[in-house]
C-alpha positions as a Python dict, from the first residue, in 0.01 Angstrom:
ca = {
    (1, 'X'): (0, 0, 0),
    (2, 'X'): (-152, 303, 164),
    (3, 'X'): (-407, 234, 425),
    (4, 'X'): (-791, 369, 369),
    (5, 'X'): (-887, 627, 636),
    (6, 'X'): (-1113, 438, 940),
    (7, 'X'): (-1470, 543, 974),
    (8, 'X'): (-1549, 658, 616),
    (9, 'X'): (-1738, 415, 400),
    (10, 'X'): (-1718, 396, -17),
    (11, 'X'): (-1989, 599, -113),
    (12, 'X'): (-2133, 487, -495),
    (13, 'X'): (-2041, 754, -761),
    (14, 'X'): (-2306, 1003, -785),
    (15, 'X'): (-2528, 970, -1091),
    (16, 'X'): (-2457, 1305, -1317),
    (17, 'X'): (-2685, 1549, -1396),
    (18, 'X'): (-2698, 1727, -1707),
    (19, 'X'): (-2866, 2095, -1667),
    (20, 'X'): (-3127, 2152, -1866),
    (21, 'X'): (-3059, 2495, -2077),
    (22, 'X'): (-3243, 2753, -1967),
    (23, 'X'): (-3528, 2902, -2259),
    (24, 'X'): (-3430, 3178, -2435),
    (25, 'X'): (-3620, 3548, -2276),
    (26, 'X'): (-3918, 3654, -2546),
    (27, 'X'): (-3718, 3908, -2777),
    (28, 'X'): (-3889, 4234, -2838),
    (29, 'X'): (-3894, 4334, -3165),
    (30, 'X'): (-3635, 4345, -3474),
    (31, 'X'): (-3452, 4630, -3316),
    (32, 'X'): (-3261, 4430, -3087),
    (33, 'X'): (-3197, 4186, -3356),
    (34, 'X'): (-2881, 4317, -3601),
    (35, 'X'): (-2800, 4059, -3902),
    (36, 'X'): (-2431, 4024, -3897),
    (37, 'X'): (-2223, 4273, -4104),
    (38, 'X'): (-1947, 4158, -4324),
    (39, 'X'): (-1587, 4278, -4246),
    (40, 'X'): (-1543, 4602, -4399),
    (41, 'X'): (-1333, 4583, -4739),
    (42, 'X'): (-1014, 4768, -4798),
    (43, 'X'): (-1097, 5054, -4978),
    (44, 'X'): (-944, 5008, -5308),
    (45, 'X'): (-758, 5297, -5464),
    (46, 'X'): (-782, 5444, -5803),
    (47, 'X'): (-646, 5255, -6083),
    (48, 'X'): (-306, 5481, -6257),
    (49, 'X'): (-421, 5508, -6584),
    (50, 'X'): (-165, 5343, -6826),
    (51, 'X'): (116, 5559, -6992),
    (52, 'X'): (96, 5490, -7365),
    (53, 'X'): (348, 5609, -7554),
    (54, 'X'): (280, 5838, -7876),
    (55, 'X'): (368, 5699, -8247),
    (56, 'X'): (614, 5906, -8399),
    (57, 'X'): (537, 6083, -8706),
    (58, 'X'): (651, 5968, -9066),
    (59, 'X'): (897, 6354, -9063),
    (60, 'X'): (1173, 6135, -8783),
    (61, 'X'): (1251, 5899, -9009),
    (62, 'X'): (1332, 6133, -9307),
    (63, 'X'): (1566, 6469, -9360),
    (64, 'X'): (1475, 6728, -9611),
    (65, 'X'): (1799, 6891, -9756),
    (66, 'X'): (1774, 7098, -10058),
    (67, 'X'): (1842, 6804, -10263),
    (68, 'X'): (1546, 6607, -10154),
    (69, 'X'): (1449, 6396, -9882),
    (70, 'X'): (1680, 6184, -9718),
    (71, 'X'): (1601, 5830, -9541),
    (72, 'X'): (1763, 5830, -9225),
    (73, 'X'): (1706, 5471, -9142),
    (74, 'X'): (1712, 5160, -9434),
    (75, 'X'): (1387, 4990, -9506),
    (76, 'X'): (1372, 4586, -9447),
    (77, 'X'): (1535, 4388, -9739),
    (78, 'X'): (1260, 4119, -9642),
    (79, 'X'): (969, 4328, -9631),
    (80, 'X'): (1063, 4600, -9901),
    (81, 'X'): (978, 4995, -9883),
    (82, 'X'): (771, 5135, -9628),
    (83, 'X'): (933, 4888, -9335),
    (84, 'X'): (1184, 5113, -9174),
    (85, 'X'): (1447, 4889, -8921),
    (86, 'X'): (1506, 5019, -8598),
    (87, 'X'): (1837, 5155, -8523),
    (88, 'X'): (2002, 4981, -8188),
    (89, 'X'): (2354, 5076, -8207),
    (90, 'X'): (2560, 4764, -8281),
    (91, 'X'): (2242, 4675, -8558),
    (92, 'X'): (1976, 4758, -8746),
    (93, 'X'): (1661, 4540, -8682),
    (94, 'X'): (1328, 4477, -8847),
    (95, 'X'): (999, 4465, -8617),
    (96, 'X'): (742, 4340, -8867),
    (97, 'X'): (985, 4009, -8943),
    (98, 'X'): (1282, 4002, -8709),
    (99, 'X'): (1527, 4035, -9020),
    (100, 'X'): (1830, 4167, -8836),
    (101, 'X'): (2169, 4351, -9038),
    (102, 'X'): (2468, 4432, -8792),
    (103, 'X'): (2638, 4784, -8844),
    (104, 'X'): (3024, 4739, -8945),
    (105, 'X'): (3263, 4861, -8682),
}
């Protein structure tokens, strides 16, 4: 065990103050006072207006020859005239009823 220094005697522990806090200084008027500001928003840029594309006319789906006019694309067996299918390539498709005819290699 260590040994107590001679000639000093246990003192109680001190009782412990709390500080009282001090009053707040008289405030002039609302000058001094500023309400808090809200964080300043990212400025938001303009909106790109949205590409839409144009309808084509009736005149790219037909051919005038001297004979007459010419369909260029085949109407929808399901739907009948006036439903031109959409040419892909490899097949011929319908966008009113999904009918689709594949082209013959």
């Amino acid at each position: 065990m260590a040994e107590k220094p001679k000639g000093k005697k246990e003192q109680p522990p001190a009782e412990k103050v709390t500080p009282k806090p001090a009053e707040k200084p008289a405030v002039a008027p609302a000058a001094e006072e500023k309400p808090e500001e809200a964080p300043a928003a990212k400025p938001k840029g303009k909106k790109k207006p949205k590409i839409r594309k144009k309808e084509k006319g009736a005149y790219t789906r037909y051919k005038v020859d001297a004979t007459g006019l010419m369909r260029l694309r085949p109407y929808c067996e399901r739907c009948g005239p006036g439903y031109f299918m959409a040419d892909h390539g490899d097949r011929f498709a319908c966008g009113h009823c999904g009918f689709t005819r594949y082209k013959r290699e």
